[in-house]
N, C-alpha and C positions, 0 to 999 in steps of 0.2 A: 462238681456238686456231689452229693451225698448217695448214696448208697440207693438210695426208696426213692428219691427223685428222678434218679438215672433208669431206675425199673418203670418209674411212669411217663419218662419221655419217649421209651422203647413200645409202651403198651401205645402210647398214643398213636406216635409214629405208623404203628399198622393200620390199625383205624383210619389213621390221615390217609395212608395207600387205599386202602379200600376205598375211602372215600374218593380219592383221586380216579383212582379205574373207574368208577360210577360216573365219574365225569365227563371222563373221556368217550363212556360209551353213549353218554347224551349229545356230545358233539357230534361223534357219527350220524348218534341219527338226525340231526338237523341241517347234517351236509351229504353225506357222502349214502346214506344207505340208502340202498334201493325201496322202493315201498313194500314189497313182498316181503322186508326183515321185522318189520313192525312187530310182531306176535311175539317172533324170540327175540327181541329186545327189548320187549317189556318184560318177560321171565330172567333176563340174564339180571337185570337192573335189578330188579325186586329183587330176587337172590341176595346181589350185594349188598341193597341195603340193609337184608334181614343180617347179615351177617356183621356187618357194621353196627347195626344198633344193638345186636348181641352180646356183641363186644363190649361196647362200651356202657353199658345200661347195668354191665354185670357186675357181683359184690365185688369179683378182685378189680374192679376199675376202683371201685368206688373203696375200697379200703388201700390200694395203690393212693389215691388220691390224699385221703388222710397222715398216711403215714408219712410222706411228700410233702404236708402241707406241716409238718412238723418241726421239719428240715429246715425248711425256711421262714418259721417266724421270726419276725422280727426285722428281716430283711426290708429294705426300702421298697414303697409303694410301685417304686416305677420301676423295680429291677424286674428283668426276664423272666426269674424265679417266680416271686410273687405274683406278679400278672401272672401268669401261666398259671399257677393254682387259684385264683380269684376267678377269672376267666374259664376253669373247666370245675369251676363248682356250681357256678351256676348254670350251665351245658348240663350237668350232669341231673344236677335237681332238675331240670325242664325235661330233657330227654327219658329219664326214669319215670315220667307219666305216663308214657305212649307206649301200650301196647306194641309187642315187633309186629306181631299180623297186620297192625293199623297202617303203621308204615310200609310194610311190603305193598299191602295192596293198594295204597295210596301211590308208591313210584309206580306201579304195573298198571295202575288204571290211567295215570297219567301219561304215563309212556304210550300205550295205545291209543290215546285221546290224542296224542299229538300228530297221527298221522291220518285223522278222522277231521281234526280242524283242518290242518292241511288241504286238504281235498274239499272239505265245507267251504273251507271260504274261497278256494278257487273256483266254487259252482255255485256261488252264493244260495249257499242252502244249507242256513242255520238247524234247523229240522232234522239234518243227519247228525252234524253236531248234538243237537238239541238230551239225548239219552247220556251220552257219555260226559256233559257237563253238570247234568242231574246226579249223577252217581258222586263224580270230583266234590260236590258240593257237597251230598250227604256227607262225604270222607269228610269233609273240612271243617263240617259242625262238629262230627265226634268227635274230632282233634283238639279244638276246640275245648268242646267240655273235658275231656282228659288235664289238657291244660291249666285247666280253670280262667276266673276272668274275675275283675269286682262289680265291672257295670253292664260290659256284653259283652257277646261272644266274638268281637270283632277285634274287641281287646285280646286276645290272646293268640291273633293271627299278625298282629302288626307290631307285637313287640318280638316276633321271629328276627323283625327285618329293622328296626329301632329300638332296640333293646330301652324298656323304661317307657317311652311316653304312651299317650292311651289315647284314642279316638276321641273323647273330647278336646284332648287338646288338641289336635289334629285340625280338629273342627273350631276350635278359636284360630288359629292360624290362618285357615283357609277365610273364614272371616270378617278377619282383621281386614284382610289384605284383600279379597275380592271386589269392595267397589272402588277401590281406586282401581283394580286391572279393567275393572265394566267404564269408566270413567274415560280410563285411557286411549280405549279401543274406542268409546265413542269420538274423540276426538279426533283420534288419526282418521278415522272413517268420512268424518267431516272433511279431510281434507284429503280425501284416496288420490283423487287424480296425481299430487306431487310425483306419485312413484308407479315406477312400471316394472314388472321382471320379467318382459316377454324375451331380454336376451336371453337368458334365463333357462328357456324352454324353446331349444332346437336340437335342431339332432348335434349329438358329441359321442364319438365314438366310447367302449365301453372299454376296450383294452388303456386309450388313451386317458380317460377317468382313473382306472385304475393306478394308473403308473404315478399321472401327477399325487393325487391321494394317497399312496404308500409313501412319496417320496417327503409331502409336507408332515408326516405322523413321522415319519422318522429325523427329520428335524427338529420337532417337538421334542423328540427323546424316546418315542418307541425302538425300541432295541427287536429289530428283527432278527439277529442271530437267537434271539429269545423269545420269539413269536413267529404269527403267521396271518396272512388274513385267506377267507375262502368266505362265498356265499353262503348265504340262508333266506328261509321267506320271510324271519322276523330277524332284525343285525342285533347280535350279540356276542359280548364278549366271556371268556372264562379263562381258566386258567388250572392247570395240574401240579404246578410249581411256579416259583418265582421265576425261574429260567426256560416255562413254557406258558404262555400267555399267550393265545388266539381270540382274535377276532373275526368279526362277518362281515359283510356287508349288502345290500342289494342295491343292479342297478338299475336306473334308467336312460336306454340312448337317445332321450327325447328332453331330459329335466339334467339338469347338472346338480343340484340342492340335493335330493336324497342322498346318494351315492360319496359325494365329499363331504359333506357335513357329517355323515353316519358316520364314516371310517374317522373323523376326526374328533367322536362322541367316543367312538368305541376306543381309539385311540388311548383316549383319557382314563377310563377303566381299565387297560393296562398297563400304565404306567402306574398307575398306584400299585397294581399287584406286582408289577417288576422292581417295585420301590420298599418292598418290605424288608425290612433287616434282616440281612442274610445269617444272624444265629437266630431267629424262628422259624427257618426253612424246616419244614418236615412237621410241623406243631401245628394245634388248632390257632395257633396264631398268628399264622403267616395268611393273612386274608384281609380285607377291608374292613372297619369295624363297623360299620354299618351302611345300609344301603342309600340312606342318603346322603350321608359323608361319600359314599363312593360314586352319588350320582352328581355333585359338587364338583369334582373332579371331570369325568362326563360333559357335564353344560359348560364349564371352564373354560376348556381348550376348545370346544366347538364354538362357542359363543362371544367370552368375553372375547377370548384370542382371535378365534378362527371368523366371529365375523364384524369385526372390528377396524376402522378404515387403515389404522396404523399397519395391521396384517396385511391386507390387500396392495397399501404401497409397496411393498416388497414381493407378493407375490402375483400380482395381479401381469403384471410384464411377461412372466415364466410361464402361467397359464395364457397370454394373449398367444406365445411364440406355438405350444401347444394346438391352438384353435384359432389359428391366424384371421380366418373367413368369417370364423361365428364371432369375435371378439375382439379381432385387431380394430378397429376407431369406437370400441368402447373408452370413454374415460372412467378415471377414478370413482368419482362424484357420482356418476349414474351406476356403476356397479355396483357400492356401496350402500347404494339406495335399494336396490332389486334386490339383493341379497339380504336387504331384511325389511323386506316388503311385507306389511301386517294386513291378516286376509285372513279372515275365518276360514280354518278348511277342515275336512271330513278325519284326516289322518293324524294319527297324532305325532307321529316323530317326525312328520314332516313338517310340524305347526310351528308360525314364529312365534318369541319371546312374549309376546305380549297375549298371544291368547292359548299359551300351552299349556297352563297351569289351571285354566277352565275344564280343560281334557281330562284333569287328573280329576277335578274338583266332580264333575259327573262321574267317573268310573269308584270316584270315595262311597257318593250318593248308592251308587248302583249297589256295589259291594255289602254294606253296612246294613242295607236290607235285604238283599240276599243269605245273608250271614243271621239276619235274626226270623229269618222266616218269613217274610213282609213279600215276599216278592217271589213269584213264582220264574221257573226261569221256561216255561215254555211260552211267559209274557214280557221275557229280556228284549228282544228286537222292539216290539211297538214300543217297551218304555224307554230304550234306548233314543230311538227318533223323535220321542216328545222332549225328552232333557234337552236334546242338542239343538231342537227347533229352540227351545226356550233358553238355552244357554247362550246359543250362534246364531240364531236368525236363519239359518239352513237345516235342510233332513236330507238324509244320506239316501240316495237313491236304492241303494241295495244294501245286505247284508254284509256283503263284501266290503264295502267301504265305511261299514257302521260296526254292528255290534262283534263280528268276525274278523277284526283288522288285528287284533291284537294275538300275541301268543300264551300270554302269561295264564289266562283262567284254564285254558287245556293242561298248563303244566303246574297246576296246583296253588299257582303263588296267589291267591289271596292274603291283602295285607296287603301287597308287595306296592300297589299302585302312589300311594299317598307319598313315599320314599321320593319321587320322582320329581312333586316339586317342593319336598321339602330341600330338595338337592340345591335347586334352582335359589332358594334362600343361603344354605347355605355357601352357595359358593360365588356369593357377592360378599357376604362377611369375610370368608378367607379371600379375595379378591383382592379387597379394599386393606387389608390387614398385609397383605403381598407388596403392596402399593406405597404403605407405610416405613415399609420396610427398606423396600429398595426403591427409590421413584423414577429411580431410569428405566424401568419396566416396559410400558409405553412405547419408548422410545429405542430399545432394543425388541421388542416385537417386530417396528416398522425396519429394520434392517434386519430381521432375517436371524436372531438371538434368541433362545428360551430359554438356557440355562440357567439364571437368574432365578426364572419364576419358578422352572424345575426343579432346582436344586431348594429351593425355597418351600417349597409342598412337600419336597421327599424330606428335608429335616423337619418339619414341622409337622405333617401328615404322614407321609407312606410311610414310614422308616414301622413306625408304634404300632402295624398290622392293627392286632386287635387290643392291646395293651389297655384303652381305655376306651370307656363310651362315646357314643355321639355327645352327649351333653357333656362328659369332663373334657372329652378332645376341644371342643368349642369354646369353653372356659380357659381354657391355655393358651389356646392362639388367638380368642375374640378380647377375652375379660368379661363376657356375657352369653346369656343363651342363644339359642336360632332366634330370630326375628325377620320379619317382614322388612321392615325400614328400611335397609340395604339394596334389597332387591328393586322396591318401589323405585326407589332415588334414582337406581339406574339404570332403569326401563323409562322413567320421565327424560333423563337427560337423553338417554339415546335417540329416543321416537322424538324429542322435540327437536331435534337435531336432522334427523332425517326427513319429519315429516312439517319443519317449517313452523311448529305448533307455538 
């Protein structure tokens, strides 16, 4: 490539390190540091970022970029080249709003906030929380307004994380598709008794969780010479390069469902990052292109694959020989059942398919008025427990299982929540679109095969990091936008299937 181009894959490249070390030192703290680091880990962080958005916010980026972008007109839409200057021009226009001080003190506040939730929600005592989610939020308006917005300020925090759509549409979405999910849930509910998942919930040892669970993600295609898993109190996945992608997990030796499902959710968000074509290694485009395209991936492998009877015929033997006492005279048929047993519950990632996207649809609510001033947050917890009364039919006994379960508002991400079931949409379109394609899918699931499907998402999905948006990437592999349809269709057939309906 050209001359200016090559100067601005080099400028980027540092930046991506900085950014990358910033990462890393957020993984620490949500595994390995001791609680006494908190202080200087939010000043090391901040640092970086300031440094980071220094960098890149400055004229030589920004005339780096033009000169670059001259190089390659002309060049094809989907070549590396172009993407890569489409893609950090408009990074650069968004990012050039934001004050560096805004951003330092946003990681620094955040980074202390996370070991203030931490310990809040393990003493369920929102109240300690309560100061330093007031602060996060002031940050997040002024951000915000820096941004700009055309209708609110909610718009300008969730096109962070879905580049393009806006909070109304958001909220057609939700919708569209919410009383068929209140519809559905009432029918299975009509007929609860079918399903039981008390196997479900016995003691399983934690080492032995773990082994089976690394060993099914790595069949999927998780490449652990290129990864790792470790605990955390909230499981998530990241990644510092394509050839380092870690996960978390947490477990329970009393529930089998968190601990295998989570590692087979997280699973899925690094295989896309281990999926990105190896000539955007080092670029702002070697990442997922948006978060709910990444969280598509995520509900995929946990869901359609992971809890799907086809999966189970093959693995369910491997885990019996595992847990001989807790599961050897379970059959197929009832496992299958209990593993996606629909049951309002208080947690959200531990929620099944059919009322998970409720979880989102309150934390939308919550957000969106918080975000416009509507909503005071030392009145978060009681408005929390009214939504969920009136969402679920239950209130969270504590703080701890309600409004402090989550990690995300300690670490800034407002916005971030709504991603989660647009995920959930879209990865019944790419599903079904998978299905089309190859229709022995199914059927090498149930013998222990994903290379099909995987190799299938990585040319079709992981390969294009950031190349294009959620809505052009969907147009290419769908021939239409997100929609609902998809997902409905296959939450009816499933649940009518298990629950007799």
């Amino acid at each position: 490539m050209g001359e200016k181009f090559d100067a601005l894959k080099a400028r980027l490249g540092e930046i991506h390190n900085l950014n990358m070390v910033t990462s890393l030192v957020g993984w620490d703290q949500q595994t390995y540091m001791p609680p006494g680091g908190a202080e200087a880990k939010a000043s090391q962080m901040a640092t970086l970022s300031r440094l980071s958005h220094d960098m890149f916010v400055s004229d030589e980026t920004g005339r780096l970029i033009e000169d670059a972008a001259g190089e390659v007109e002309g060049m094809d839409y989907e070549s590396d080249e172009a993407s890569l200057i489409r893609v950090i021009r408009e990074d650069y226009a968004e990012q050039t709003k934001l004050p560096t001080e805004l951003v330092a003190e946003l990681t620094r506040q955040t980074a202390l906030a996370h070991e203030v939730w931490a310990n809040a929600r393990a003493n369920n005592n929102f109240r300690a929380f309560q100061p330093a989610l007031e602060k996060i939020v002031e940050l997040t308006i002024r951000q915000a307004e820096y941004l700009g917005y055309q209708d609110e300020p909610y718009d300008a925090l969730l096109n962070q994380y879905e580049r393009g759509i806006t909070t109304r549409q958001v909220k057609a979405i939700f919708d569209e598709h919410k009383p068929e999910l209140v519809k559905l849930i009432a029918d299975v509910r009509a007929n609860a008794d079918a399903v039981s998942d008390a196997v479900l919930r016995q003691p399983f040892d934690v080492d032995k969780q773990r082994a089976f669970g690394l060993d099914v993600v790595q069949k999927y295609g998780y490449d652990l010479s290129r990864g790792r898993q470790d605990v955390a109190v909230h499981p998530f996945c990241t990644n510092f390069s394509r050839n380092d992608v870690r996960i978390t997990t947490r477990f329970n030796p009393n529930w089998l469902n968190p601990a295998l499902f989570g590692t087979m959710h997280e699973a899925g968000h690094a295989m896309y990052e281990q999926g990105v074509a190896p000539a955007l290694e080092g670029t702002p485009m070697a990442s997922g292109t948006s978060l709910g395209v990444h969280e598509s991936q995520s509900r995929m492998w946990e869901n359609m694959v992971g809890r799907s009877k086809g999966f189970w015929s093959w693995a369910l033997p491997q885990l019996q020989a595992i847990f001989p006492d807790q599961l050897g005279s379970v059959d197929l048929d009832s496992f299958y059942k209990a593993i996606n047993k629909v049951q309002p519950s208080l947690i959200r990632v531990e929620a099944d398919e059919a009322t998970y996207n409720l979880h989102i649809m309150l934390r939308f609510e919550l957000e969106t008025q918080m975000m416009a001033g509507k909503l005071n947050i030392a009145d978060l917890p009681e408005e929390w427990n009214d939504r969920f009364e009136a969402f679920f039919g239950i209130t969270p006994e504590s703080d701890t299982l309600g409004v402090l379960q989550d990690v995300h508002w300690s670490s800034g991400l407002v916005g971030y929540f709504p991603t989660y079931a647009l995920g959930n949409l879209l990865a019944a379109q790419y599903y079904n679109q998978a299905l089309k394609a190859h229709p022995s899918i199914p059927d090498e699931i149930a013998s222990g095969q994903f290379d099909t499907l995987r190799g299938w998402l990585n040319t079709n999905i992981h390969q294009h990091g950031r190349k294009f948006t959620s809505e052009e990437l969907t147009r290419r592999v769908t021939g239409e936008s997100i929609q609902s349809r998809d997902y409905i269709q296959y939450l009816k057939t499933k649940f009518s299937d298990v629950y007799g309906l």
